[in-house]
C-alpha positions in Angstrom: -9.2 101.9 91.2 -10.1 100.3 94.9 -11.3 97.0 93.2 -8.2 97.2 91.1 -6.1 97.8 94.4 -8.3 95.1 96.7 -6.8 92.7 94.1 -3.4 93.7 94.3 -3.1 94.0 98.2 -5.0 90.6 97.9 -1.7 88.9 96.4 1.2 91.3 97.5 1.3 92.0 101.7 2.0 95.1 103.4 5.0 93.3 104.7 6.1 92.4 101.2 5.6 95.4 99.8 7.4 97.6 102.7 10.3 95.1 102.5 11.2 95.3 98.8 10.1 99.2 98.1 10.4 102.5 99.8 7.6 104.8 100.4 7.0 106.4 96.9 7.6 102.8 95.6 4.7 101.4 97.8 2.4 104.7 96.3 3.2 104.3 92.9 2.4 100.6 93.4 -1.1 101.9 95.1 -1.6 103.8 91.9 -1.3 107.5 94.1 2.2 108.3 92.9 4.8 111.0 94.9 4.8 114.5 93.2 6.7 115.8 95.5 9.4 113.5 98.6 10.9 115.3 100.8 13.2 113.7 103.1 16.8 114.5 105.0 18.0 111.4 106.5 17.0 108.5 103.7 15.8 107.8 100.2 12.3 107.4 99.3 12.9 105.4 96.1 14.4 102.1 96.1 16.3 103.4 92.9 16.9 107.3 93.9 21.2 107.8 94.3 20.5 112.0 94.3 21.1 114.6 96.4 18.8 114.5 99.6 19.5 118.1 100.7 21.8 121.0 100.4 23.7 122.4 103.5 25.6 126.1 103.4 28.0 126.9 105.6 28.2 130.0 107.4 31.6 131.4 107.3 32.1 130.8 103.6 28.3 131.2 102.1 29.3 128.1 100.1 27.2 125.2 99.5 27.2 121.5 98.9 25.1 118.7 98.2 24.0 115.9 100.7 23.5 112.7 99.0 22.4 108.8 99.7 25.5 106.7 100.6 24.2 104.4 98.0 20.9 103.8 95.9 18.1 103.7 98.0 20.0 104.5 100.8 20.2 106.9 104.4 22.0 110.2 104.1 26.0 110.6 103.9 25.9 112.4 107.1 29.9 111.7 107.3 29.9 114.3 104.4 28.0 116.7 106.1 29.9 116.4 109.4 33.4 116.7 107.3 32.0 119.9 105.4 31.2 121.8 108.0 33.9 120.9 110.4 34.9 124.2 112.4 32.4 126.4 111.6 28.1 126.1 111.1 26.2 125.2 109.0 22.4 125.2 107.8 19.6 123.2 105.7 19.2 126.0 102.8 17.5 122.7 100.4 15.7 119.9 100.9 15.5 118.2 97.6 12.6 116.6 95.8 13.2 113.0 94.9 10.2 112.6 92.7 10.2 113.9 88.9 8.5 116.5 89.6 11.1 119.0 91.3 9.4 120.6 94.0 12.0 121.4 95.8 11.9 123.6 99.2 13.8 126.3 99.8 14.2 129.5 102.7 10.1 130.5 102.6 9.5 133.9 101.5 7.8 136.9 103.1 4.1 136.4 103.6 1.1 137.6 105.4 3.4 137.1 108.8 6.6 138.3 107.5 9.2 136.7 109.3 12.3 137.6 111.9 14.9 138.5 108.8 14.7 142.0 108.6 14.1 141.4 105.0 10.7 139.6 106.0 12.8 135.8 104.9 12.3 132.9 107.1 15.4 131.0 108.8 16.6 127.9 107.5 17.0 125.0 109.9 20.5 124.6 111.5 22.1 121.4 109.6 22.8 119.3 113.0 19.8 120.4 115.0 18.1 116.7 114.7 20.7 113.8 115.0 18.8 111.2 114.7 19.6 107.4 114.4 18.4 105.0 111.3 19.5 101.6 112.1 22.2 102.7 114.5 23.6 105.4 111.4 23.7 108.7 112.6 22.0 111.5 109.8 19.5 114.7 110.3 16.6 116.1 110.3 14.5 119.0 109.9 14.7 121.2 113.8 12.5 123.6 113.2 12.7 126.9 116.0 10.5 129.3 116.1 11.0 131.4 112.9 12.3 128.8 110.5 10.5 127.4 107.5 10.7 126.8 103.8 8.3 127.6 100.3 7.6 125.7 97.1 5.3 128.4 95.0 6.2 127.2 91.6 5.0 123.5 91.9 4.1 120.8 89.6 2.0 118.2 90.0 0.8 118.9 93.2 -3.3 118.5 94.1 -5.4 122.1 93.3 -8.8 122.8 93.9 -10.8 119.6 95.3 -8.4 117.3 93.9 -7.6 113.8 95.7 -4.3 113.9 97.6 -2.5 112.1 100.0 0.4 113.6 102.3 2.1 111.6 105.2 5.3 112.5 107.1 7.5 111.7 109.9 7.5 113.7 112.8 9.6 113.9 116.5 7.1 113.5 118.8 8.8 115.6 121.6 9.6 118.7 119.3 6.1 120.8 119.3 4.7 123.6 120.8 0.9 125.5 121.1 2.0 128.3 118.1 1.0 128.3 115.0 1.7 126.5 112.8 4.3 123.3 112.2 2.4 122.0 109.0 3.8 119.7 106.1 1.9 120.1 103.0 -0.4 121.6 100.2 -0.6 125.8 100.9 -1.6 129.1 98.9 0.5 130.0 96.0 0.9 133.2 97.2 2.2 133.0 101.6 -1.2 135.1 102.0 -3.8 133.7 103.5 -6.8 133.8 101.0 -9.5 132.3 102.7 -11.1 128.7 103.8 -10.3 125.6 102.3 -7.0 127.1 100.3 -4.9 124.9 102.1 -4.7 121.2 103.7 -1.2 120.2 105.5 -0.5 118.0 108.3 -0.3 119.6 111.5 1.5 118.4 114.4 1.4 120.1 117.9 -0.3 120.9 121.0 -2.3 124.1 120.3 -5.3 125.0 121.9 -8.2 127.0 120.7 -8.1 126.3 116.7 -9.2 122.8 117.1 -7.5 120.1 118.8 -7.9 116.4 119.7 -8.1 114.5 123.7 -5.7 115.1 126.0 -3.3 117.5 126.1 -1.6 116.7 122.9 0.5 116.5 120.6 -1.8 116.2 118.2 -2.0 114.9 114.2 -4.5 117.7 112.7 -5.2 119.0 109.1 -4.9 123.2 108.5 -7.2 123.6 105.9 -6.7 127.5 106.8 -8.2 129.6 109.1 -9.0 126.6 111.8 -7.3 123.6 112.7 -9.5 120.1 112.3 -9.4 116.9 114.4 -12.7 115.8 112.3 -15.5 117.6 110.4 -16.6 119.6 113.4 -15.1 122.8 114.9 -13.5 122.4 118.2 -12.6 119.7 120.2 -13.0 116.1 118.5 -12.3 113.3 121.5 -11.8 110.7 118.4 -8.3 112.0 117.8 -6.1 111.3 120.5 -2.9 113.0 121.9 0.1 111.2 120.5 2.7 109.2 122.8 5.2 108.6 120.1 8.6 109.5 120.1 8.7 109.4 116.3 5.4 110.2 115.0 4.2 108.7 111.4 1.0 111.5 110.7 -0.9 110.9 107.6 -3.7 113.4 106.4 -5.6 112.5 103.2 -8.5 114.1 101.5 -11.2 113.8 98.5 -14.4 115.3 97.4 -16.1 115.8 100.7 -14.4 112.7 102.3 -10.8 112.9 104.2 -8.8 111.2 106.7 -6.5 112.2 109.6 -4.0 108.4 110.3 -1.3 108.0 112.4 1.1 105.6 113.9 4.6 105.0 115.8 7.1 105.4 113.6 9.6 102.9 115.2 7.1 100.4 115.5 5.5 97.8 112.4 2.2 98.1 113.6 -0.6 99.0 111.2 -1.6 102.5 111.3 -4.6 103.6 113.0 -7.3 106.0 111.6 -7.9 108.8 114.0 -11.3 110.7 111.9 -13.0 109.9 108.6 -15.4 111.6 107.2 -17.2 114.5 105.8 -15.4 117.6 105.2 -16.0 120.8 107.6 -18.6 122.9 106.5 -18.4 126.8 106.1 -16.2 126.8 103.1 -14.0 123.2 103.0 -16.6 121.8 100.7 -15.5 121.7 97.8 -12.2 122.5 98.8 -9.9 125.2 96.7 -6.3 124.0 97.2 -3.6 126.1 95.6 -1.0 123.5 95.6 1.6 124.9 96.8 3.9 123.2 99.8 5.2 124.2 103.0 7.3 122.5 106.1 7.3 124.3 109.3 4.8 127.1 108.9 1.1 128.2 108.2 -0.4 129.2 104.9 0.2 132.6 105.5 4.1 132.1 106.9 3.3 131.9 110.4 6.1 130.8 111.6 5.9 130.6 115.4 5.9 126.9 115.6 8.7 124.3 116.8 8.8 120.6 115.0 11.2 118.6 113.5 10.3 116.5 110.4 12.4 113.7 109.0 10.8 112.7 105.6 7.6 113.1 103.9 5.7 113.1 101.0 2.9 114.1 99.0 0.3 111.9 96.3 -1.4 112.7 93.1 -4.8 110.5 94.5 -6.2 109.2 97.7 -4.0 106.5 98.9 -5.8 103.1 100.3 -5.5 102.5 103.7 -3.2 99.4 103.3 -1.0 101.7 100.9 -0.3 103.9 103.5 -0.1 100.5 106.6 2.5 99.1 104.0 4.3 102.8 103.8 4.2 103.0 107.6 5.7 99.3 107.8 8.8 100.3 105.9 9.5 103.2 108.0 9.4 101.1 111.4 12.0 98.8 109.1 14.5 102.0 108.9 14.7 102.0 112.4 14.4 105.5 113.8 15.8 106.1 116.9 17.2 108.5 119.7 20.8 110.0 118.6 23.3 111.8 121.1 23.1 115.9 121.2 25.9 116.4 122.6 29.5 115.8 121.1 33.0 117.1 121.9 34.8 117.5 126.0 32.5 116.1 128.1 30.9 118.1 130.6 29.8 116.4 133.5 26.3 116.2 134.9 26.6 116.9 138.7 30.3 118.7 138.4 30.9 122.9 139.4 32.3 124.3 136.4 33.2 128.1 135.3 33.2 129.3 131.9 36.4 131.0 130.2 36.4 133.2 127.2 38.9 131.5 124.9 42.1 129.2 126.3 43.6 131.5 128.8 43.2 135.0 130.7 41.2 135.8 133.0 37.8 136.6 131.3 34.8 134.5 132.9 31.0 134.3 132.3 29.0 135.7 135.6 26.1 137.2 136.6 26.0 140.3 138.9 25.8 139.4 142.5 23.0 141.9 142.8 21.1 141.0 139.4 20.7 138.5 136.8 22.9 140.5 133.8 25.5 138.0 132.5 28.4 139.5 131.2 32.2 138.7 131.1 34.0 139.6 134.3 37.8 139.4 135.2 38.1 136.7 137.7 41.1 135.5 139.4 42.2 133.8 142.7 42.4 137.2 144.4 38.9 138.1 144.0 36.2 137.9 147.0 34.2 134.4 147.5 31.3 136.3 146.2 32.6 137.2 143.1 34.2 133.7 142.7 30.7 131.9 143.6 29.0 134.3 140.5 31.5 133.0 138.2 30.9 129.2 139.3 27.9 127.3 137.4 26.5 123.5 138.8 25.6 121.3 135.8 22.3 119.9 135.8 20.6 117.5 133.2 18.9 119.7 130.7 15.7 121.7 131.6 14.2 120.9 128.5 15.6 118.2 127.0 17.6 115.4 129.1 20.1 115.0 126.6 21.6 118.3 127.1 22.6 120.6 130.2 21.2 123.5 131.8 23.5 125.6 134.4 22.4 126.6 137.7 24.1 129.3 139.9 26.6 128.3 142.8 25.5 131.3 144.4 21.5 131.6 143.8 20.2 127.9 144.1 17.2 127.6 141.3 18.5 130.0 139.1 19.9 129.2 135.7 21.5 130.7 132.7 18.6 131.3 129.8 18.1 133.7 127.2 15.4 136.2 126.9 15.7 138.3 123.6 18.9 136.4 122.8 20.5 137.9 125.3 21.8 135.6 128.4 21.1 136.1 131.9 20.4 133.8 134.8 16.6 133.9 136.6 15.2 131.6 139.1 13.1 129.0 137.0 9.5 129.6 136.6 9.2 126.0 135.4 7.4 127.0 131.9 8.1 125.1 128.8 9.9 128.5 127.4 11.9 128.8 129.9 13.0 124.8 130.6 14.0 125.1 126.7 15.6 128.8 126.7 17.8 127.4 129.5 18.9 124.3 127.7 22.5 123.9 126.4 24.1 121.0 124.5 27.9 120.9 125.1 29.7 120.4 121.5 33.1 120.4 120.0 34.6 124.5 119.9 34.8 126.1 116.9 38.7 126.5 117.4 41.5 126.7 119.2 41.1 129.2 121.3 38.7 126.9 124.0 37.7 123.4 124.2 33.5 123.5 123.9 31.1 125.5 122.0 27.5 125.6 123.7 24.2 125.6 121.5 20.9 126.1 122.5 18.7 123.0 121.9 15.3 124.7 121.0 17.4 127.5 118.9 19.8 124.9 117.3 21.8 127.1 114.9 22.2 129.8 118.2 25.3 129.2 120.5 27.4 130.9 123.7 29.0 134.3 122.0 30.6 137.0 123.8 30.0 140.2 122.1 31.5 143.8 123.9 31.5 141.9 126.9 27.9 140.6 127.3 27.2 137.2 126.0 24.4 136.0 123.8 22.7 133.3 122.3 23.8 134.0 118.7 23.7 132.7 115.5 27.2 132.7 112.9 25.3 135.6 110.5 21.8 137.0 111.4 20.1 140.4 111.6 21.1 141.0 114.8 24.4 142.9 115.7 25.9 140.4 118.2 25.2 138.0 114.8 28.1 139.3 112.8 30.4 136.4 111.3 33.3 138.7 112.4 35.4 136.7 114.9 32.6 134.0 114.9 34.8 131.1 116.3 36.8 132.8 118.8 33.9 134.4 120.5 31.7 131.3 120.4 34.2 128.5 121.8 35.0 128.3 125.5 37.0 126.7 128.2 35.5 124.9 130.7 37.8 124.2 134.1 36.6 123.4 137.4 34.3 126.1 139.2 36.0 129.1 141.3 33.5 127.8 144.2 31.3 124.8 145.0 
């Protein structure tokens, strides 16, 4: 096949190739065909008109399809947006586009069972990951801590030492150091059953199971039970931390020979190859792949990771190099870019605000004056300035991401609302990536009438603002939690903002 392919790259360009075709085009071209293409925000196929994903929404339990807005085309995102108007909604289907119909769905119990208290995974919140494509607004994947979805039944898919190719498209400032945001081929079975049963992309900045130069983010392969930048265990210098803001990652692998690529995804530039080589030793030669596929999680359903993922696919065969520079070319072509978080009243950066339960009385988020409890206290012009000041909030730019808001204290300067255990309450900032994120808020339309913003946590995007018996909470429309319950949903979540009792 590679003379075969030297030939054909020979006459047709990567250029040519990434203009005229999409991704699983340019494979099938290479002669490594898609068994299974996975993607929210476009098509893979020049020809593919299908559904892309399916999105339920929360205060029905109903369910529709996301589709292209034409053949070969991005996601109808207007659809979406018009679906679940009013209310949430999450990812409960990410389609396959190839034949093969390995589709992904809610991941099951495994090893690591889950937060459901049925052991179930969380599906991703359908409007966690605006992103643009060519100035069009769709979504992606946002992946919190908890969330992840399963193909067990698969066809096609690479077993044992079988060549395979996967590559997918990443947001470079979405990670964390858990374990494990993977893409890719895992046990049949969510149980980890032993070395070289497994071989995903993963993406992050964990320490101690392998890792590249730098402080990461990294591209890696999880071949279970370790983490590999290159054939030895520990620290390879040859992979290095990734700058991107959209990440292409590719990991490929064949009988004792494999591959670890990567690129920037809005950028045309040819992809550069980060380790080749021999496989690990101790069990990864020959390897013993179950075929199976997972997005967002580890073999075994470990599912403390954060990620978003936009598209990606995996190969029957080992994919050429200029296969995968011509697959890389056409992503920089869709033209990923940053979208807007926020939506909805504005809330300005720099402006003293308080927070009303619902479009009128007298019900305010505060914190104790004494402690850092938030809870919803009656507040009006006769109450003392200290009472007043706990009920007053100064917006800041967002903690952990700049696109969204984090509230700081009139009344206890460097302390913000967060949530620990879902629950809200406002401590001074210990400057730690959890907390920067667990006290990050994006502003959005409210859910009704009854106040003029809604308030969702950007590293838990399908969690929001909810009073509940007086205490409010970072909650989610339906969960396992009490202050989950759909019951009263949109009143409880939406709030009025007016101008803070003190400055």
């Amino acid at each position: 096949m590679a003379l075969h392919l030297l030939s054909l790259v020979a006459t047709v360009s990567a250029a040519a190739l990434a203009k005229n075709s999409l991704p699983c085009d340019i494979y099938e071209f290479g002669e490594t065909p898609c068994v299974a293409a996975h993607s929210t925000t476009r098509a893979l196929y020049a020809n593919y008109s299908g559904p892309l994903y399916q999105v339920v929404r929360d205060s029905d339990g109903s369910t529709t399809n996301i589709n292209t807005k034409s053949r070969g085309g991005i996601a109808d995102s207007g659809w979406q947006d018009t679906w679940c108007a009013g209310t949430t909604c999450g990812i409960s289907m990410i389609y396959d586009q190839s034949p093969r119909g390995n589709h992904l769905s809610r991941a099951p119990p495994g090893g690591f069972k889950g937060p459901e208290l049925n052991g179930t995974d969380n599906i991703a919140s359908a409007v966690g990951a605006p992103v643009l494509l060519n100035g069009n607004r769709v979504y992606g994947v946002f992946v919190s801590p908890g969330t992840g979805y399963r193909r067990e039944d698969v066809n096609g898919t690479a077993v044992g030492d079988e060549p395979q190719g996967i590559y997918a498209v990443f947001d470079g400032a979405h990670t964390n150091n858990q374990c494990c945001f993977d893409y890719g081929n895992a046990e049949t079975n969510a149980l980890d059953t032993g070395n070289g049963h497994m071989e995903t992309i993963y993406f992050g900045d964990i320490n101690g199971m392998g890792n590249g130069k730098g402080n990461g983010p990294w591209i890696m392969a999880d071949l279970e039970n370790g983490l590999w930048a290159g054939s030895k265990e520990g620290n390879d210098p040859g992979v290095p931390s990734v700058p991107f803001r959209f990440v292409t990652a590719v990991v490929k692998g064949e009988p004792n020979h494999w591959s670890i690529r990567g690129a920037n995804a809005a950028s045309d530039r040819a992809m550069s190859t980060y380790f080749e080589g021999e496989r690990p030793k101790n069990g990864y030669n020959p390897m013993k792949r179950e075929g199976a596929i997972i997005l967002g999680i580890g073999g075994d359903n470990s599912d403390w990771s954060q990620g978003t993922f936009y598209e990606g696919c995996m190969t029957e065969g080992y994919p050429d190099d200029s296969i995968e520079d011509a697959v890389q070319a056409n992503i920089a072509s869709a033209g990923y870019d940053i979208a807007p978080l926020m939506d909805g009243p504005k809330v300005s950066v720099g402006s003293t605000i308080s927070f009303r339960a619902g479009r009128s009385g007298n019900n305010y988020l505060a914190h104790d004056p004494h402690a850092g409890n938030i809870s919803i206290h009656t507040v009006t012009d006769g109450n003392s300035a200290d009472e007043k000041k706990a009920a007053s909030w100064r917006v800041r730019t967002g903690l952990g991401n700049a696109g969204c808001l984090s509230f700081e204290s009139v009344d206890r300067a460097g302390t913000f609302i967060r949530h620990s255990g879902f629950k809200l309450q406002a401590d001074k900032n210990d400057g730690t990536k959890l907390f920067r994120e667990d006290a990050t808020y994006c502003a959005v339309q409210g859910f009704s009438g009854e106040g003029t913003n809604s308030f969702r946590n950007w590293g838990y995007a399908a969690r929001y603002f909810r009073v509940y018996n007086g205490f409010v909470y970072t909650a989610s429309n339906g969960g396992p939690r009490e202050f989950d319950t759909k019951a009263n949903w949109n009143n409880d979540a939406s709030w009025t903002v007016v101008d803070g009792f003190a400055s």
